[in-house]
Every structure is written in C-alpha cells, then in structure tokens.
N, C-alpha and C positions, 0 to 999 in steps of 0.2 A: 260731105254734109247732105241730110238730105231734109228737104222741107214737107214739115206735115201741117196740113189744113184740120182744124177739128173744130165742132159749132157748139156752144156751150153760152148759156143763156145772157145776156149782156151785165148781167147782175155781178151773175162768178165772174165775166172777166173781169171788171169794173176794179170788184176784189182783189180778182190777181195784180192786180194792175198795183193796185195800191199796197199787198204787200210786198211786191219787187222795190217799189219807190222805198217801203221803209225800210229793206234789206240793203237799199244802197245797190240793187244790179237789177238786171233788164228781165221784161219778160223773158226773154227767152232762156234766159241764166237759170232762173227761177223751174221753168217746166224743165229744161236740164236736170237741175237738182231732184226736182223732184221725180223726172223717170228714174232717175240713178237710187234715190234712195228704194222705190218701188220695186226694181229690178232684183236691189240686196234682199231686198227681206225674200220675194220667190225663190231665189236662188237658196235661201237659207232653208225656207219651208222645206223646198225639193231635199236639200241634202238632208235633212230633218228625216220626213218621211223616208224616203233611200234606208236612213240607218236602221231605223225602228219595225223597215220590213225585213232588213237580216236579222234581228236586234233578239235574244231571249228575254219572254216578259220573268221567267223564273230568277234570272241572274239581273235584271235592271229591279226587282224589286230586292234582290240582297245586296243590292249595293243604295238604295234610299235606303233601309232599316239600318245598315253600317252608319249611312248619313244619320239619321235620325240620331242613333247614339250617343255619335261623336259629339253633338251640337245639345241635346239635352241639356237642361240644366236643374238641377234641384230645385222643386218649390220652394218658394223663401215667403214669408209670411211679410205684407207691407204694414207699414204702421198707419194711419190716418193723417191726413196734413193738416186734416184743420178746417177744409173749404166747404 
C-alpha cells in the first residue's frame, strides 16, 4: 500500500467526508473506488482510441447503415390523446 498526500480545498473534503459517511465506508474506501472507477474509463478510452486508429472509417460506416436498417421502423401515424 502506498500512501498519497493530496491538498483539495477543505470544502470538497468536508464532502467527501460526508459522502463516505453516507455510503456506509471510509474515506479512503471511497477515493479507492473512485481511482478504480477513473482508471476503467482511461483504460477504455485508450482501447477505444487503439481500435479506431487501426479501424476503416469506410467499413465502420457500413456496418452503422446495416445498424440503421436493422432497427428502422415504419412511420406510424400517432393519434392525439387528448391533452
């Protein structure tokens, strides 16, 4: 484990503080979770990006307009409810 010092204005701790208290776990639970969730989403960005620089924009848009298609639906004409 390793401990980190960070200075953030006594406001947002105060915050932090009290949303740990209402999650029922400790600050430190709390910035836990939330580097972990932080970390998912970069890691996702990054594989994101990665794809879409091998990725053909020619062939990723024939595969939305197949989406498109598939998911279409007939206009249907609504009736008025009244309101």
């Amino acid at each position: 484990m390793t401990t980190l010092t960070i200075r953030i204005p006594d406001d947002t701790a105060a915050r932090l503080r009290q949303l740990a208290k209402h999650r029922g776990i400790s600050l430190n639970k709390l910035m836990e979770e939330f580097s972990t969730t932080s970390l998912a989403e970069f890691d996702t960005e990054n594989r994101f990006r990665l794809r879409a620089a091998k990725a053909s924009a020619k062939r990723g848009l024939a595969v939305l307009a197949k989406l498109d298609a598939a998911f279409r639906k007939p206009a249907t004409k609504r009736k008025p409810t009244g309101k």
